[in-house]
N, C-alpha and C positions, 0 to 999 in steps of 0.2 A: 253546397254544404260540405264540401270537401274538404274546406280547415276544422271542421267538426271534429273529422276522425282522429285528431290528434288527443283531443279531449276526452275523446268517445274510449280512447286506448287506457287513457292515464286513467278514467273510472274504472275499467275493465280492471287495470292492476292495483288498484284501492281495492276492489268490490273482494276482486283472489284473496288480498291481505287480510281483509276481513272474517272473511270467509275460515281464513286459516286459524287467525286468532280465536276466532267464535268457537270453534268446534275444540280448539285443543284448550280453552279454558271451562270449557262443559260437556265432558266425559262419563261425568253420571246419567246424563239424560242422552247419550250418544249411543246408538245401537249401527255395527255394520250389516250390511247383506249385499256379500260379494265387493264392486267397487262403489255402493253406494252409501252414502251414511244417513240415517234417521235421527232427525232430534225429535226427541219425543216429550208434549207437553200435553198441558189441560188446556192449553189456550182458546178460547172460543167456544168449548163446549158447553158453557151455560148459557153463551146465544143462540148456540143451535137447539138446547132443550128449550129454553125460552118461545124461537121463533116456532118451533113445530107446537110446540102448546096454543101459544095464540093465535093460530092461523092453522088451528086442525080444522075445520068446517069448510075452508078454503081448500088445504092439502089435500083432503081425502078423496073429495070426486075428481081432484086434478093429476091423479097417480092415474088414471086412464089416458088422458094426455101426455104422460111422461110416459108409460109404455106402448104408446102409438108413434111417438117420436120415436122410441127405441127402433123399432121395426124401418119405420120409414127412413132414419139414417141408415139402418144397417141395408137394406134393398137398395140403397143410393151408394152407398160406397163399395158393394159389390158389384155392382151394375158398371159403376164409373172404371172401379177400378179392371174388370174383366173386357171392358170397351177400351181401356188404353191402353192393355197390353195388344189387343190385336189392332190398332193403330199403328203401335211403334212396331209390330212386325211385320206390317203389310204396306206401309204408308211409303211414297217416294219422297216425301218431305225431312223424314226423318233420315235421311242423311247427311243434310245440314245442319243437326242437331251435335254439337261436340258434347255437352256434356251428359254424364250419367241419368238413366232414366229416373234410378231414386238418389234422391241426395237428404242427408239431415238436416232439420231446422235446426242453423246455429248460426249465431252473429256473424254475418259475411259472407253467407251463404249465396250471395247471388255474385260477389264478387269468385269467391272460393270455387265454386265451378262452372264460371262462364256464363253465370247466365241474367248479369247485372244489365242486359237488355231486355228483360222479359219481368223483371221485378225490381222495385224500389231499394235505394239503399236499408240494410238491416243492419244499426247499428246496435251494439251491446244495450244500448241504453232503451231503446226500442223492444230489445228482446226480453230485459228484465222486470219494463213496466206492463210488457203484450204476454208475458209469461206468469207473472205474478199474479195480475187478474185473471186469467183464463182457472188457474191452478185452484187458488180459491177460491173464488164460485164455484168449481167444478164440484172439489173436495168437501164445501157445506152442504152443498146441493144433497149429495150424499149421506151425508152425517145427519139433515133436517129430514129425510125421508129415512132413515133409519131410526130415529128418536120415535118418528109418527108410528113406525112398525115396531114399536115396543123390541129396537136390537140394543143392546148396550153399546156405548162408545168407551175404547180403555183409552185414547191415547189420541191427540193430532200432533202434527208439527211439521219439521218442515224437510224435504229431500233434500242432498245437496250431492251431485257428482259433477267436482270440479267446482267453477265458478255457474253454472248449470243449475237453475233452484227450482225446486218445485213440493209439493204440499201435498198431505196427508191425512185422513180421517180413519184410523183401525177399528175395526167394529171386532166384536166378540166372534169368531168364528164358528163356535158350536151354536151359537142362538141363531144365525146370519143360516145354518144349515138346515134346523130344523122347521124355520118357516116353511110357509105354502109358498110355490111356485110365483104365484103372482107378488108378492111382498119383498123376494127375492128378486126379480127381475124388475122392478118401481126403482130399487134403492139402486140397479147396476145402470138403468136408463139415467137415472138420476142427473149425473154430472153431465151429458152430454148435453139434455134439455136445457139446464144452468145455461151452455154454452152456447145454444142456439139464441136464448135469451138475452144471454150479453151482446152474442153478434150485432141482435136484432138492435139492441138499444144503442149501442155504439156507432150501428148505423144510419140510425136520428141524428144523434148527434153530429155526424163527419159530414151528415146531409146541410143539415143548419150553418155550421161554418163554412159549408164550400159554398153556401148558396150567396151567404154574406161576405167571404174573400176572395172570392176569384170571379175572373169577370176571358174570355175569348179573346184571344188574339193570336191565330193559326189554325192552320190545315195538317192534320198529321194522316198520311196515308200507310197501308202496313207493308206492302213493296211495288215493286214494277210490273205491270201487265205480264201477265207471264200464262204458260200452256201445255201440253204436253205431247210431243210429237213422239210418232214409232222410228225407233231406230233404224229401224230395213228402209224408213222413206229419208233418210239422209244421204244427201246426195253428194254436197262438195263439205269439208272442216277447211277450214283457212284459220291465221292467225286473228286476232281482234286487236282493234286499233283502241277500245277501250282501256284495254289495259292487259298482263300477260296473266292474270288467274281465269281470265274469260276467251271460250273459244270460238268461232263464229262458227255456221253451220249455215248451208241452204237445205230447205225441205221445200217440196215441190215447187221451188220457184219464189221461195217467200224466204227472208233473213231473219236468225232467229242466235240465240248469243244465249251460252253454257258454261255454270264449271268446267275447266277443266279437268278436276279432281273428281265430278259428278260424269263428264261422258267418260272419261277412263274405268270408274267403279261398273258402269254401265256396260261398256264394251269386255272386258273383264269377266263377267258376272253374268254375260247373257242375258241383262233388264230388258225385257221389249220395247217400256217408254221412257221418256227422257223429260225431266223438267227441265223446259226454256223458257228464256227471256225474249219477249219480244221487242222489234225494232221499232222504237218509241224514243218521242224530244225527250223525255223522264230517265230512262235508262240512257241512251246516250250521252246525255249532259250529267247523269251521275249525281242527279240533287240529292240531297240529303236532307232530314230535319223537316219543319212544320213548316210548310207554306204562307209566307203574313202580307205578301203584298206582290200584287201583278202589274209591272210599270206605276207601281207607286200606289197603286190602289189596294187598301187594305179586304184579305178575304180572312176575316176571323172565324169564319165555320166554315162547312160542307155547302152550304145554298150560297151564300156569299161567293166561293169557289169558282160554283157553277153557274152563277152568274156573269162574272166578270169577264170567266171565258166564254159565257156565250156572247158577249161584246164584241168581240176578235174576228177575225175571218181567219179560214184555211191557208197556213203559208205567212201567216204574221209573224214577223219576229219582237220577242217578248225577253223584257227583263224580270226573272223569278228571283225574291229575295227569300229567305229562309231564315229558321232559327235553328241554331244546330242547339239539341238538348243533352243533357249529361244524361248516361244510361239507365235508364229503367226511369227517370223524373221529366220531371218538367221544367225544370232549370234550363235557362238558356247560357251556353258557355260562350256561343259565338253569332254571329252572324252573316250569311253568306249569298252571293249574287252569282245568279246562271244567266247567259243568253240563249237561248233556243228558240227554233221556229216551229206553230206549232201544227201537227200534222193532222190528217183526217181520218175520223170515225164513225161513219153510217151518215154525213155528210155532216159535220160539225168538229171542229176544234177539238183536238185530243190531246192531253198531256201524255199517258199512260202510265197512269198510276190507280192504284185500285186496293179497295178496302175491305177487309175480311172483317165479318162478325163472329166472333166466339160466342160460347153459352148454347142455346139450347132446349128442348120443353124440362121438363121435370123440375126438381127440388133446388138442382144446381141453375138450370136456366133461372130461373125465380130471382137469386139471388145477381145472376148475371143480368138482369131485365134491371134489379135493383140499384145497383150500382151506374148503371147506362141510364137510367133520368136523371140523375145528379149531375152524373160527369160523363163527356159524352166521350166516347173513347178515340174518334178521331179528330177530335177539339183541340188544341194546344192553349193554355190558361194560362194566363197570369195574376200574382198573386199579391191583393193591396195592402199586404202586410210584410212584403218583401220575401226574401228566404225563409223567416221565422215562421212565416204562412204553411210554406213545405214542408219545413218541419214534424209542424203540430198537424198537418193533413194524412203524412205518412204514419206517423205515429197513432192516429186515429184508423187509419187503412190497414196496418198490421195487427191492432186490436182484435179489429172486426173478422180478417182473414183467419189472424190463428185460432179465434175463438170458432168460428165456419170450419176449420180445418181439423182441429182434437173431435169437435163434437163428432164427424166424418169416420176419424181415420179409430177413435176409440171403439166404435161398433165394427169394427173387423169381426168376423169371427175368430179369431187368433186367442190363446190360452190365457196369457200377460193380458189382456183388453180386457174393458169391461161386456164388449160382444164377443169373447170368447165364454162366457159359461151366460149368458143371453141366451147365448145361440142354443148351447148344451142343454139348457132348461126348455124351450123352445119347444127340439125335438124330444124329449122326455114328455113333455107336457102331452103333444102331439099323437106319439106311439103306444104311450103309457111304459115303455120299456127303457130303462139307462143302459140297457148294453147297446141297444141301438143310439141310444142319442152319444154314446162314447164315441162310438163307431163312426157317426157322422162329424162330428167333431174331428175330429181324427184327419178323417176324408178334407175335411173344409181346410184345415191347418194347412196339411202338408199340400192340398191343392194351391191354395195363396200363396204356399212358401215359392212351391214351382214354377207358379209363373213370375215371381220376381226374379229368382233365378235363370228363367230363360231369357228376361229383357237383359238382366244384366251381362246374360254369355253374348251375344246378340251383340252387346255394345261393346264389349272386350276382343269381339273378333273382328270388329274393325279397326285395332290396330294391331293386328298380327299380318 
């Protein structure tokens, strides 16, 4: 999809142009705050009076689900988020990591910091159709659960900083204050349940089409056998004949292949252990991409895989074909052939290669379980719709993610969030006291703030 972006740019600078015209020919309805502008209309607000009318019988017992979701995302993205900071500060993995721990969802984002091997291409066009729906759902979600709470609505419309768009529901702020607790915290869980909502349905859908365009053809594994040995048990470094970024090492007698840039931070830094590479046909011959056929024999999954090498004996030499894919997709850009002999593992044919599962129990596992019966993540697919197929798959995938993502990252406890005064009400509700639930608030902020601040000193000291 890579002549896309050419297209993908020239919309970008329509969409600016647009954007510039729109706002400087409707100035009456144009309010700033700070670098962001607000247009402000009635647009939609008789369907959100509308839909809360006809589906009050339905809404009203469903405001206990919306603030049960509330809770549940906010326990989920505290939990996640206080787990990955002590990951990326404990973790020896995380120094093959170059880019920034936090980065902004913005068009190119996975190009922009390096990290277009762990995520799909995000193009502008991607961002404004994965952004637009997320915003408005979000924003009626809000405005329908404040209709049913007898709040007034003065105003929707639409954000814009930059070419950057996003939407709006302003409620009356003295009415929005003087409700009960519980009617106030339905209308803030609001938007994010919307968003759970759309995830869920968009992931029907991306279900249905993937089931009906794509069909197996490769083995994708996540790297080379690898271990972690103590430093004090290395015994010879030699150069490596792999290549000069990898340094060989023996450890008690066995061969084992390192960063160089990884033993030096190590030896440097006093690290006890060392992540290596072991000495494997996989890592030596340096294959790359999804596995589609062994001597000619196609392995389009993992059992397939593991079949065809248990055909083989120990010490067979074997031609591996491959698919080299474009980063973070499924696109095939090339295709490529290895000889290697293959070696032994508890008495059986070994490539050494090997597959890490992400996800996990909880909220987020759920979703990661979810995704993994559709498409299997060490599957390499292809698509009988051709590229077009990708296309509309990613753009189906980014939906479903940002929509996963806002509902997430909106219950922060943080001030700007709709779980920053969640939270605030929460513990009010709690103590019966607002100087204490300020005061926790307070605590919660500036504790979130610190630890983004510590991952990000953390990762700025590594190039100092």
């Amino acid at each position: 999809m890579g002549g896309f972006v050419f297209y993908d740019l020239v919309f970008l600078a329509l969409f600016i142009l647009f954007v510039i015209i729109f706002l400087s020919t409707r100035k009456k309805n144009l309010e700033r705050q700070g670098i962001v502008y607000l247009y402000k209309t009635k647009l939609g607000i008789k369907f959100i009076e509308g839909f809360a009318k006809k589906f009050e019988k339905v809404l009203k017992p469903a405001q206990w689900l919306v603030l049960a979701s509330g809770y549940v995302l906010m326990i989920t993205i505290v939990w996640l988020f206080v787990k990955s900071v002590y990951l990326y500060l404990t973790s020896p993995l995380v120094q093959y990591i170059k880019s920034p721990p936090v980065v902004l969802l913005v068009p190119y984002f996975p190009k922009l910091f390096g990290l277009d091997s762990f995520f799909p291409p995000f193009y502008f066009t991607y961002f404004i159709i994965a952004i637009g729906i997320v915003a408005v759902c979000h924003e009626f979600s809000h405005g329908i659960f404040m209709k049913l709470n007898k709040i007034n609505i003065l105003s929707t419309g639409f954000a814009f900083l930059g070419p950057i768009l996003g939407a709006f529901v302003e409620q009356d702020e003295k009415q929005m204050s003087k409700k009960k607790k519980f009617p106030q915290m339905v209308v803030l869980a609001a938007g994010t349940f919307a968003n759970v909502v759309m995830a869920l349905l968009f992931f029907g859908i991306l279900a249905l089409f993937f089931t009906s365009a794509f069909v197996p053809a490769g083995v994708k594994f996540s790297m080379y056998a690898f271990t972690n040995v103590n430093v004090e048990d290395i015994s010879i470094i030699g150069n490596s004949s792999i290549g000069e970024s990898y340094v060989e090492i023996n450890v008690n007698g066995e061969r084992y292949f390192v960063e160089h840039a990884a033993l030096q931070n190590s030896l440097e830094n006093e690290i006890p252990t060392l992540f290596v590479f072991e000495d494997t046909p996989a890592f030596n011959s340096q294959i790359r991409g999804a596995i589609t056929e062994i001597n000619d024999i196609k392995t389009r999954d993992s059992e397939e895989l593991s079949y065809v090498l248990g055909s083989f004996e120990v010490g067979d030499e074997v031609k591996v074909k491959t698919a080299i894919l474009e980063p973070g997709t499924e696109i095939v850009s090339e295709t490529r052939e290895y000889n290697l002999t293959l070696a032994e593992r508890e008495g059986r044919p070994y490539l050494g290669i090997v597959f890490m599962e992400n996800g996990g129990g909880g909220f987020v596992g759920f979703f990661y379980d979810l995704f993994f019966k559709v498409k299997d993540p060490f599957t390499h697919y292809e698509s009988s719709w051709g590229n077009f197929g990708w296309f509309v798959y990613y753009l189906l995938w980014w939906i479903v993610v940002i929509n996963f993502l806002v509902a997430l990252f909106n219950m922060l406890p943080l001030g700007i969030l709709d779980g920053g005064r969640f939270f605030y009400l929460t513990i009010w509700g709690l103590t019966k006291r607002e100087s204490w639930a300020r005061k926790s608030y307070k605590f919660a902020m500036w504790f979130l703030l610190a630890l983004i601040f510590v991952m990000m000193a953390k990762w700025v000291l590594r190039f100092i």
